[in-house]
N, C-alpha and C positions, 0 to 999 in steps of 0.2 A: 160211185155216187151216180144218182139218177136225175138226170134235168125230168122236173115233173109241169111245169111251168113256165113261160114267159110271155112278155110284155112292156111296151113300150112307147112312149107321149114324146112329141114335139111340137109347141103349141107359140102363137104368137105373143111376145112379151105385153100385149096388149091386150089379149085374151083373157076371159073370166077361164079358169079354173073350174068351176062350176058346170060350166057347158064340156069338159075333158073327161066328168063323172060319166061312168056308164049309167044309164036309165036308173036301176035298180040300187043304186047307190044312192042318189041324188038328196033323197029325204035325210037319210040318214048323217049324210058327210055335208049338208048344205051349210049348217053351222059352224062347226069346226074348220073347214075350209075355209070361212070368212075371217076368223078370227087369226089364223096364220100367217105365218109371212110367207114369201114366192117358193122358198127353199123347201120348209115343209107341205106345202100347200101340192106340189110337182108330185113329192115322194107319197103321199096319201092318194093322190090321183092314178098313179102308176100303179098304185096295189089293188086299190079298188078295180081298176080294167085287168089286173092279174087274175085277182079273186073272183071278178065277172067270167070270164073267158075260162077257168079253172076253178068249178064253183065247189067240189069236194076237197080242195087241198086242207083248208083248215079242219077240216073235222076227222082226217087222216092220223094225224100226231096232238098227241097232249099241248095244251099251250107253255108247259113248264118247259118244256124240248123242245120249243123250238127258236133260234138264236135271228137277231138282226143284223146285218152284215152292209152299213155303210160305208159309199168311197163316193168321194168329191172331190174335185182340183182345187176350187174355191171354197166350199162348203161355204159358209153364212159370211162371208167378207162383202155381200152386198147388201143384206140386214145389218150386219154391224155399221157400213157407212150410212147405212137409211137412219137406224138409231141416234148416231152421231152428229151428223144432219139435224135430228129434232133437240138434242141436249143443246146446240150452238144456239138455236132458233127460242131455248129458254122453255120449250114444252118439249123432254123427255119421255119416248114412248112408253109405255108400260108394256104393250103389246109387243112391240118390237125388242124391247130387252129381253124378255122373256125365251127368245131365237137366237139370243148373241152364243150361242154356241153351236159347233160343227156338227155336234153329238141332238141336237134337237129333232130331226128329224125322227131319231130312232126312237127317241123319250115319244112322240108323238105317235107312229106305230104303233109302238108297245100298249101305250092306251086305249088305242081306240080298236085293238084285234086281239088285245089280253095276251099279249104276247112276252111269256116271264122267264125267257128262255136269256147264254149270254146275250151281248150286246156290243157291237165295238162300231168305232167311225174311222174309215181310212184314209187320210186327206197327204197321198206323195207323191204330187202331180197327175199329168194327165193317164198314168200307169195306174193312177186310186179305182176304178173299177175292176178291173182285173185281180189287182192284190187284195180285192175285198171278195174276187172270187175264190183266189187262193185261199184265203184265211177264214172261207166257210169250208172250203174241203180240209182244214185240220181240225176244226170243230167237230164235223163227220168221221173224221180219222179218228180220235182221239175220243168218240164217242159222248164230247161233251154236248151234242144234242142231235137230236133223229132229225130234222128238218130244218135249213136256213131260209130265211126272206132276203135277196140281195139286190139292193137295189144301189146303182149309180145314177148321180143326177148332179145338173147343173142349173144356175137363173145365169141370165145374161145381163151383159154388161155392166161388173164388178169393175171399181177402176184400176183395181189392182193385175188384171187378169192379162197377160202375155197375148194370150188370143182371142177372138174372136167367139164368144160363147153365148148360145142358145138356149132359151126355155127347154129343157130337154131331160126326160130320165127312163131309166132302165128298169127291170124288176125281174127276178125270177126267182124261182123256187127247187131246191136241193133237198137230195132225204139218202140216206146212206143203205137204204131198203136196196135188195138185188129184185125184189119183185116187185110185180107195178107198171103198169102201162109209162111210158116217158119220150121224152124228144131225143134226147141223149143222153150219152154215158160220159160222165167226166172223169175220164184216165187218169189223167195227172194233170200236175202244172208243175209250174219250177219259176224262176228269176237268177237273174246275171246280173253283176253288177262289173263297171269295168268305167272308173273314175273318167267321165269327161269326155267318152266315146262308145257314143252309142251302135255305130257299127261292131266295136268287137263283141259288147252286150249281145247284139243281136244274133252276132253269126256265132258265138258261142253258145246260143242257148236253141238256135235253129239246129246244130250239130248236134244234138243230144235228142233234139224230136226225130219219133218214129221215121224212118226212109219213104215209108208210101206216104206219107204228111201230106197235105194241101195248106198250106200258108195261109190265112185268112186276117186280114190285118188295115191299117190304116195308111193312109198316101206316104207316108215316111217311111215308115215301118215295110211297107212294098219294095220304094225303093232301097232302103239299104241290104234289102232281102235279096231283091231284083241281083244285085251286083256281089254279093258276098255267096252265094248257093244258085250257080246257073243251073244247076240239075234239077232242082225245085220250081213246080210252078206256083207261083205267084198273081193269085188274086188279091187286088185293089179295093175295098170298097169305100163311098163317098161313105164317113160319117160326120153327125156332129163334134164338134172338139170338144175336149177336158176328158173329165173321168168316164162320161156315158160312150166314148170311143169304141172301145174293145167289146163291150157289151153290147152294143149296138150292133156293130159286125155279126156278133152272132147270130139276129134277125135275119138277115142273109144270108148265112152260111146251112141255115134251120132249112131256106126253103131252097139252096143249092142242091147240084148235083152230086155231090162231095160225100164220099161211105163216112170220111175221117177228116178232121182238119184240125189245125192250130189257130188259133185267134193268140196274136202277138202285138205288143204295145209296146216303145222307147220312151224316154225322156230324155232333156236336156243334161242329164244329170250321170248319166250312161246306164241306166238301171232299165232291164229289158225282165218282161212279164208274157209268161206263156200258159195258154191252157188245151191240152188236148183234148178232144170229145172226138165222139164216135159215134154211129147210130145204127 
Protein backbone atom coordinates (compact mmCIF):
# COMPACT_ATOMS: atom_id res chain seq x y z
CA UNK A 1 0.00 0.00 0.00
CA UNK A 2 1.17 3.40 -0.95
CA UNK A 3 0.98 6.65 1.51
CA UNK A 4 -0.02 9.08 -1.39
CA UNK A 5 -1.19 11.93 0.99
CA UNK A 6 -1.07 13.61 4.28
CA UNK A 7 -2.15 16.15 6.51
CA UNK A 8 -2.79 17.58 9.56
CA UNK A 9 -4.84 20.74 11.74
CA UNK A 10 -4.52 21.70 15.41
CA UNK A 11 -6.35 24.76 15.97
CA UNK A 12 -7.54 26.65 19.11
CA UNK A 13 -10.99 25.53 20.45
CA UNK A 14 -11.80 29.05 20.01
CA UNK A 15 -10.87 29.34 16.50
CA UNK A 16 -13.17 29.65 13.49
CA UNK A 17 -12.89 26.68 11.41
CA UNK A 18 -13.27 28.74 8.51
CA UNK A 19 -9.90 30.43 8.80
CA UNK A 20 -8.22 26.32 9.06
CA UNK A 21 -9.75 26.19 5.26
CA UNK A 22 -7.13 26.46 2.69
CA UNK A 23 -7.55 29.62 0.34
CA UNK A 24 -9.10 27.61 -2.34
CA UNK A 25 -11.62 25.96 -0.37
CA UNK A 26 -13.11 28.74 1.50
CA UNK A 27 -16.12 29.47 -0.82
CA UNK A 28 -17.02 26.39 -1.36
CA UNK A 29 -16.85 24.71 2.43
CA UNK A 30 -17.77 28.18 4.00
CA UNK A 31 -21.44 27.04 4.38
CA UNK A 32 -21.41 23.62 5.33
CA UNK A 33 -18.67 24.27 7.81
CA UNK A 34 -21.02 26.72 9.52
CA UNK A 35 -23.65 24.49 9.69
CA UNK A 36 -21.57 21.53 11.63
CA UNK A 37 -20.64 20.81 14.71
CA UNK A 38 -16.69 20.96 15.97
CA UNK A 39 -16.40 16.98 15.23
CA UNK A 40 -17.19 17.27 11.66
CA UNK A 41 -16.38 20.73 11.03
CA UNK A 42 -12.19 19.38 12.18
CA UNK A 43 -12.68 16.31 9.70
CA UNK A 44 -13.77 18.58 6.47
CA UNK A 45 -11.04 20.90 7.30
CA UNK A 46 -8.31 18.27 7.56
CA UNK A 47 -9.33 16.94 4.00
CA UNK A 48 -9.76 20.11 2.32
CA UNK A 49 -5.86 21.04 3.45
CA UNK A 50 -5.31 17.08 2.33
CA UNK A 51 -6.91 17.76 -1.11
CA UNK A 52 -5.17 21.37 -1.01
CA UNK A 53 -1.56 20.17 -0.58
CA UNK A 54 -2.49 16.80 -2.91
CA UNK A 55 -4.66 18.35 -5.50
CA UNK A 56 -4.72 15.11 -7.99
CA UNK A 57 -5.65 12.54 -5.51
CA UNK A 58 -9.42 12.46 -6.18
CA UNK A 59 -9.50 12.36 -9.81
CA UNK A 60 -6.99 9.37 -9.45
CA UNK A 61 -9.59 6.55 -8.33
CA UNK A 62 -13.47 6.34 -9.18
CA UNK A 63 -15.45 7.75 -6.21
CA UNK A 64 -17.31 4.26 -5.92
CA UNK A 65 -13.54 2.83 -4.75
CA UNK A 66 -12.83 4.80 -2.63
CA UNK A 67 -13.56 3.87 1.32
CA UNK A 68 -13.74 6.46 4.48
CA UNK A 69 -11.84 5.31 7.36
CA UNK A 70 -12.83 6.97 10.77
CA UNK A 71 -11.08 6.70 14.35
CA UNK A 72 -11.90 8.77 17.33
CA UNK A 73 -11.49 8.34 21.17
CA UNK A 74 -14.47 10.42 21.79
CA UNK A 75 -16.05 10.74 18.47
CA UNK A 76 -19.33 13.17 19.12
CA UNK A 77 -19.54 12.66 23.00
CA UNK A 78 -19.07 16.38 23.07
CA UNK A 79 -21.97 17.20 20.41
CA UNK A 80 -24.05 14.76 22.12
CA UNK A 81 -23.58 16.68 25.57
CA UNK A 82 -23.90 20.20 23.66
CA UNK A 83 -27.33 18.45 22.27
CA UNK A 84 -28.32 17.50 25.64
CA UNK A 85 -27.42 20.68 27.23
CA UNK A 86 -30.11 22.34 24.65
CA UNK A 87 -33.00 19.51 25.17
CA UNK A 88 -32.63 20.33 29.38
CA UNK A 89 -32.73 24.06 28.40
CA UNK A 90 -36.35 23.12 26.51
CA UNK A 91 -34.82 24.30 22.85
CA UNK A 92 -33.57 20.91 21.36
CA UNK A 93 -30.88 21.43 18.64
CA UNK A 94 -31.85 20.35 15.21
CA UNK A 95 -28.44 20.99 14.13
CA UNK A 96 -26.78 19.37 16.76
CA UNK A 97 -28.91 16.23 16.74
CA UNK A 98 -28.25 15.73 13.62
CA UNK A 99 -24.12 14.98 14.75
CA UNK A 100 -25.26 12.76 17.60
CA UNK A 101 -23.41 9.98 16.00
CA UNK A 102 -19.77 8.85 15.86
CA UNK A 103 -20.19 7.81 12.16
CA UNK A 104 -21.25 11.61 11.14
CA UNK A 105 -18.20 12.85 10.18
CA UNK A 106 -17.91 10.09 7.41
CA UNK A 107 -21.76 10.73 6.34
CA UNK A 108 -20.51 14.42 5.92
CA UNK A 109 -17.32 13.52 3.69
CA UNK A 110 -18.97 11.37 1.74
CA UNK A 111 -21.24 14.15 0.55
CA UNK A 112 -19.42 16.83 0.03
CA UNK A 113 -16.27 14.68 -2.04
CA UNK A 114 -18.95 12.00 -3.59
CA UNK A 115 -17.26 9.75 -1.93
CA UNK A 116 -19.60 6.08 -2.43
CA UNK A 117 -16.86 3.83 -1.60
CA UNK A 118 -17.22 1.47 2.11
CA UNK A 119 -17.39 3.53 5.18
CA UNK A 120 -16.71 2.53 8.79
CA UNK A 121 -16.01 4.72 12.17
CA UNK A 122 -13.49 3.28 14.81
CA UNK A 123 -13.98 4.60 18.23
CA UNK A 124 -11.41 1.86 20.83
CA UNK A 125 -9.74 4.39 22.58
CA UNK A 126 -6.87 6.35 22.04
CA UNK A 127 -5.35 3.20 19.81
CA UNK A 128 -8.84 4.49 17.10
CA UNK A 129 -6.39 6.15 14.74
CA UNK A 130 -4.21 3.64 14.09
CA UNK A 131 -6.78 0.61 13.99
CA UNK A 132 -8.57 3.01 11.50
CA UNK A 133 -5.24 2.66 9.69
CA UNK A 134 -5.33 -0.98 10.03
CA UNK A 135 -8.70 -1.45 8.72
CA UNK A 136 -8.02 0.68 5.64
CA UNK A 137 -5.01 -1.58 4.70
CA UNK A 138 -7.67 -4.73 4.62
CA UNK A 139 -9.93 -2.77 2.58
CA UNK A 140 -6.86 -2.47 0.16
CA UNK A 141 -5.98 -6.23 0.97
CA UNK A 142 -9.13 -7.52 0.30
CA UNK A 143 -9.65 -5.17 -2.68
CA UNK A 144 -12.78 -3.86 -1.55
CA UNK A 145 -11.56 -0.34 -2.61
CA UNK A 146 -8.48 1.10 -4.63
CA UNK A 147 -8.20 4.19 -2.27
CA UNK A 148 -9.04 5.07 1.59
CA UNK A 149 -9.41 8.73 3.16
CA UNK A 150 -8.27 8.35 6.90
CA UNK A 151 -8.75 10.54 8.97
CA UNK A 152 -8.43 10.59 13.05
CA UNK A 153 -9.54 13.56 14.84
CA UNK A 154 -10.50 14.81 18.14
CA UNK A 155 -12.84 18.35 19.80
CA UNK A 156 -11.59 19.03 23.17
CA UNK A 157 -12.86 19.12 26.22
CA UNK A 158 -15.74 16.15 26.27
CA UNK A 159 -16.49 15.74 29.90
CA UNK A 160 -16.27 12.34 29.55
CA UNK A 161 -12.67 12.21 28.30
CA UNK A 162 -9.87 10.61 30.56
CA UNK A 163 -7.39 13.17 29.06
CA UNK A 164 -6.69 16.04 28.04
CA UNK A 165 -7.92 16.66 24.46
CA UNK A 166 -7.30 19.19 21.62
CA UNK A 167 -8.97 20.73 18.52
CA UNK A 168 -7.03 18.25 16.53
CA UNK A 169 -7.10 15.87 13.25
CA UNK A 170 -5.31 13.87 11.03
CA UNK A 171 -6.03 12.86 7.35
CA UNK A 172 -4.24 10.75 4.74
CA UNK A 173 -4.59 9.07 1.78
CA UNK A 174 -3.95 5.06 0.89
CA UNK A 175 -4.31 3.35 -2.74
CA UNK A 176 -3.11 -0.24 -3.06
CA UNK A 177 -1.56 0.82 -6.56
CA UNK A 178 2.55 -0.38 -6.49
CA UNK A 179 2.86 2.63 -8.87
CA UNK A 180 2.81 6.28 -8.17
CA UNK A 181 4.68 8.74 -6.71
CA UNK A 182 4.10 8.32 -2.54
CA UNK A 183 5.51 9.17 0.98
CA UNK A 184 5.50 5.72 1.99
CA UNK A 185 4.92 2.24 1.79
CA UNK A 186 2.62 0.68 4.43
CA UNK A 187 4.24 -2.91 5.07
CA UNK A 188 2.04 -4.21 7.47
CA UNK A 189 0.43 -3.56 10.69
CA UNK A 190 -0.73 -5.91 13.35
CA UNK A 191 -2.44 -5.54 17.19
CA UNK A 192 -1.68 -7.32 20.51
CA UNK A 193 -4.04 -7.70 22.95
CA UNK A 194 -2.92 -8.86 26.51
CA UNK A 195 -5.95 -8.00 29.13
CA UNK A 196 -4.92 -5.20 31.48
CA UNK A 197 -1.12 -4.93 30.44
CA UNK A 198 -0.08 -2.89 28.15
CA UNK A 199 3.57 -3.54 28.38
CA UNK A 200 3.23 -7.24 27.45
CA UNK A 201 0.84 -5.74 24.48
CA UNK A 202 3.63 -3.74 23.48
CA UNK A 203 6.67 -5.80 23.74
CA UNK A 204 4.92 -8.53 22.04
CA UNK A 205 3.95 -6.83 19.07
CA UNK A 206 7.55 -4.75 18.97
CA UNK A 207 8.91 -8.63 18.90
CA UNK A 208 7.26 -9.48 15.73
CA UNK A 209 8.39 -5.74 14.04
CA UNK A 210 11.15 -5.98 11.47
CA UNK A 211 14.87 -5.99 13.64
CA UNK A 212 16.06 -2.66 11.63
CA UNK A 213 12.49 -0.94 13.00
CA UNK A 214 12.88 2.61 14.47
CA UNK A 215 10.05 2.72 16.98
CA UNK A 216 8.07 5.90 16.46
CA UNK A 217 5.32 6.29 19.03
CA UNK A 218 3.93 8.35 21.81
CA UNK A 219 5.37 9.28 25.53
CA UNK A 220 3.95 5.85 26.98
CA UNK A 221 4.23 3.92 24.30
CA UNK A 222 8.33 5.26 24.36
CA UNK A 223 8.43 4.36 27.54
CA UNK A 224 7.27 0.92 27.87
CA UNK A 225 9.28 0.34 24.64
CA UNK A 226 12.26 2.20 26.27
CA UNK A 227 12.34 -0.64 28.96
CA UNK A 228 10.82 -3.83 27.32
CA UNK A 229 13.38 -3.77 23.78
CA UNK A 230 16.90 -2.06 25.07
CA UNK A 231 18.25 -3.05 21.52
CA UNK A 232 15.73 -0.69 19.94
CA UNK A 233 15.93 2.78 19.58
CA UNK A 234 13.38 4.55 20.62
CA UNK A 235 11.97 7.79 19.47
CA UNK A 236 9.49 10.00 21.54
CA UNK A 237 7.38 12.33 19.82
CA UNK A 238 5.17 15.06 21.65
CA UNK A 239 1.65 14.43 20.22
CA UNK A 240 -1.83 15.49 20.78
CA UNK A 241 -3.83 12.83 22.95
CA UNK A 242 -6.90 10.51 21.83
CA UNK A 243 -7.13 8.91 18.52
CA UNK A 244 -5.06 11.65 16.22
CA UNK A 245 -1.86 10.13 18.44
CA UNK A 246 -0.25 7.64 16.38
CA UNK A 247 -1.23 9.48 13.14
CA UNK A 248 0.18 12.37 14.17
CA UNK A 249 3.58 10.82 14.93
CA UNK A 250 3.71 9.94 11.50
CA UNK A 251 4.08 13.86 10.47
CA UNK A 252 7.40 13.52 12.12
CA UNK A 253 8.42 10.35 11.28
CA UNK A 254 7.56 11.73 7.13
CA UNK A 255 10.20 14.34 7.83
CA UNK A 256 12.78 12.07 10.01
CA UNK A 257 15.81 10.50 9.18
CA UNK A 258 14.44 7.04 9.52
CA UNK A 259 14.49 4.61 5.84
CA UNK A 260 11.73 2.34 8.13
CA UNK A 261 9.85 2.85 11.34
CA UNK A 262 6.88 1.54 13.33
CA UNK A 263 4.38 4.10 14.69
CA UNK A 264 3.02 2.11 17.93
CA UNK A 265 0.02 3.11 20.21
CA UNK A 266 -1.25 1.33 23.82
CA UNK A 267 -4.31 1.71 25.80
CA UNK A 268 -5.46 1.28 29.17
CA UNK A 269 -7.04 -1.69 28.17
CA UNK A 270 -3.73 -3.62 26.94
CA UNK A 271 -4.48 -3.54 23.41
CA UNK A 272 -1.23 -2.34 21.40
CA UNK A 273 -1.58 -1.23 17.52
CA UNK A 274 1.37 -1.11 15.00
CA UNK A 275 2.07 0.14 11.60
CA UNK A 276 5.15 -0.31 9.61
CA UNK A 277 6.04 1.95 6.66
CA UNK A 278 9.07 2.37 4.83
CA UNK A 279 10.28 4.84 2.21
Amino acid sequence: MKLRGYARLRVSSSDSLIEALPESSVMELRAPIVRMDRLCGLSVAVVANLFAQFPALLGEVPPDEVAVVLGSMMGCHKTDEEYYRSFLNGQPSPRLFASTLPSSPNGELSILYRLRGPGLTVTMGPTSGLCALAESAMFLRMQQAAACLVVAVEVSHPVLSSVPLVDSAVALWLTREASGSSLASLTATDESFHAGSAVSALTDLLARSPASAVVVCDETSAHIGAAALNNRHIRSISTPAGAVSGLWALGDALNGPEAAFVLAGVDDSGLAVSAFLTR
